[in-house]
Z-matrix of the N, CA and C atoms (Angstrom, degrees):
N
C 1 1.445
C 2 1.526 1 108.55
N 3 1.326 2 115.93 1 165.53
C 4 1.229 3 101.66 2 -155.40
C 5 2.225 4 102.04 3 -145.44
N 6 0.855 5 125.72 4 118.96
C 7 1.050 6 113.30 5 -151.73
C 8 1.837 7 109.37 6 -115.10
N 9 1.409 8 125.50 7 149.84
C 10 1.686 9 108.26 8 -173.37
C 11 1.582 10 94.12 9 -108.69
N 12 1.354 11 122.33 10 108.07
C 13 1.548 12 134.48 11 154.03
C 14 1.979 13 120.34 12 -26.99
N 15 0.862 14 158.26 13 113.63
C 16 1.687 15 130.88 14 152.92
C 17 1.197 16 89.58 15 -128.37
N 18 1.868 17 81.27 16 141.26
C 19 1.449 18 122.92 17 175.22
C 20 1.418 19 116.79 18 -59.77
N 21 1.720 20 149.71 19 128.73
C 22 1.338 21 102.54 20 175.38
C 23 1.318 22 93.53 21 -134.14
N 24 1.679 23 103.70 22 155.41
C 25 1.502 24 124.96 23 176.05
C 26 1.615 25 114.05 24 -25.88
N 27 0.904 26 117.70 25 121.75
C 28 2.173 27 113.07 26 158.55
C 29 1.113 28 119.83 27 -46.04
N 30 1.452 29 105.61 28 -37.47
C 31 1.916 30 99.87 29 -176.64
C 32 1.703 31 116.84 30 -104.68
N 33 1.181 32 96.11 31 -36.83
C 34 2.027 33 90.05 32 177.59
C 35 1.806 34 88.93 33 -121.55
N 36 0.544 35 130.49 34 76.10
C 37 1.977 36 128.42 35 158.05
C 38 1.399 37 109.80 36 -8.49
N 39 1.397 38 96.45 37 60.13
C 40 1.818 39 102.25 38 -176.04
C 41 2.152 40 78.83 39 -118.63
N 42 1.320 41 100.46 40 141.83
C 43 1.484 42 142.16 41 176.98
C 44 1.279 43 90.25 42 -55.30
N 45 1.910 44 122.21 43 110.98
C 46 1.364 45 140.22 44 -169.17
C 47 1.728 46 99.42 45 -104.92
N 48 1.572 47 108.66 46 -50.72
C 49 1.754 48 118.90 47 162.70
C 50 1.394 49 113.99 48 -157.24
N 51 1.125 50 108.35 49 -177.88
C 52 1.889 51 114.34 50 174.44
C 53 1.639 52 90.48 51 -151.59
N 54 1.629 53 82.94 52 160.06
C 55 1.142 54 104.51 53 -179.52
C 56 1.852 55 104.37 54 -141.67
N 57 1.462 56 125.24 55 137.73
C 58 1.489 57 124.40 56 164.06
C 59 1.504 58 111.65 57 -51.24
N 60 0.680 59 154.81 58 142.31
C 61 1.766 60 144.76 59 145.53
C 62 1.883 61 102.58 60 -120.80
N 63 1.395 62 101.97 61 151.15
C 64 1.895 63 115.32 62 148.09
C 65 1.950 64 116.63 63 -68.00
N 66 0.955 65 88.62 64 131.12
C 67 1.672 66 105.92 65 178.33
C 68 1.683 67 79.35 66 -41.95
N 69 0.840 68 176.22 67 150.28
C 70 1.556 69 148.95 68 91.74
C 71 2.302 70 72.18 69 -153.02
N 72 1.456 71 111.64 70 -39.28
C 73 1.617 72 97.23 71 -155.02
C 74 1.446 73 96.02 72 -72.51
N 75 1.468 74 121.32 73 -22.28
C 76 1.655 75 132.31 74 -121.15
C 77 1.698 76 75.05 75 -76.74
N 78 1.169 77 147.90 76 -39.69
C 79 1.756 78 148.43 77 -152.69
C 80 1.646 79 97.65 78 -81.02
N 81 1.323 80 108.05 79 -41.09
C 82 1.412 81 107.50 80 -169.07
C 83 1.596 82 107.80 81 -97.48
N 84 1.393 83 122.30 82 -0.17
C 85 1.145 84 123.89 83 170.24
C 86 1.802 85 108.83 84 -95.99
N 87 1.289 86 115.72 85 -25.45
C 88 1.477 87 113.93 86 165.35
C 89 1.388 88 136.90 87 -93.95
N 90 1.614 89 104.21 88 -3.30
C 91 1.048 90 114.30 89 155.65
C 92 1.233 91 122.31 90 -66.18
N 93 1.407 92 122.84 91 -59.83
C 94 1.629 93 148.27 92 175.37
C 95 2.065 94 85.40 93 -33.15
N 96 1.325 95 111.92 94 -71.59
C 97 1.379 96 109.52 95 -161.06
C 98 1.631 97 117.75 96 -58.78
N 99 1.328 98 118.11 97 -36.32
C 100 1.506 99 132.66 98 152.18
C 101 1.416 100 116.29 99 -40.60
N 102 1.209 101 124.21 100 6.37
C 103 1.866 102 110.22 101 -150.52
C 104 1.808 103 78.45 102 -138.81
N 105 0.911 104 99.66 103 -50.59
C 106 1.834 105 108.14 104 179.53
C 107 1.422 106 118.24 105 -89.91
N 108 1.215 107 130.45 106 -14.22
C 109 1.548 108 145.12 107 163.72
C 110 1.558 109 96.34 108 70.96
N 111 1.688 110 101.47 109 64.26
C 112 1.715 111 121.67 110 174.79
C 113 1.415 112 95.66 111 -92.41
N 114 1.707 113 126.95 112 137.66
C 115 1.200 114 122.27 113 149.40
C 116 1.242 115 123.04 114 -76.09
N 117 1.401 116 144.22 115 121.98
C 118 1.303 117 130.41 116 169.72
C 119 2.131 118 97.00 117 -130.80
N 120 1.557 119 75.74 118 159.50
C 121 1.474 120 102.34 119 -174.29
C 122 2.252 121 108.99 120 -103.22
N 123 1.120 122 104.58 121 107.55
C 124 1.408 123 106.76 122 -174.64
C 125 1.486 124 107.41 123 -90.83
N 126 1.680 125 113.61 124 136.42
C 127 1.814 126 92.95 125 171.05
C 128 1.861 127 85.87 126 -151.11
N 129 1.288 128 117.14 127 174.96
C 130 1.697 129 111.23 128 160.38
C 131 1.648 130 112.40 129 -87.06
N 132 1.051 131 103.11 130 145.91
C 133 1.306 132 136.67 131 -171.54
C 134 1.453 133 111.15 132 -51.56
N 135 1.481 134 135.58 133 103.73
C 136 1.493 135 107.05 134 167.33
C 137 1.622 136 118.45 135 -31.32
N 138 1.795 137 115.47 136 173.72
C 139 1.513 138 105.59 137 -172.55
C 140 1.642 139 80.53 138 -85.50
N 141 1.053 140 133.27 139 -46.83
C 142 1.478 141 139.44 140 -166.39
C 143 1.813 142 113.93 141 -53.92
N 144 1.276 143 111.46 142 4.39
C 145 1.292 144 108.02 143 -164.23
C 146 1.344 145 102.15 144 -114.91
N 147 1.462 146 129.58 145 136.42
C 148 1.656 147 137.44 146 -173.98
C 149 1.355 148 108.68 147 -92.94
């Protein structure tokens, strides 16, 4: 499964980028954001989306 990451703004939580990832990155990509106090927005991936 495959999930789309977005980055979000500090001040209005408006969508800065995204990225596709594999369920396998999604642990090591929210860790990273936990450690630096990044907001990101997690959802699954359309199937159509790279």
């Amino acid at each position: 499964m495959r999930f789309e990451i977005m980055r979000l703004d500090d001040v209005d939580g408006t969508a800065v980028d995204s990225t596709v990832v594999d369920a396998a990155s999604v642990n090591r990509i929210v860790q990273q954001a936990a450690a630096t106090g990044q907001r990101i927005y997690i959802r699954p991936a359309d199937s159509t989306a790279s």
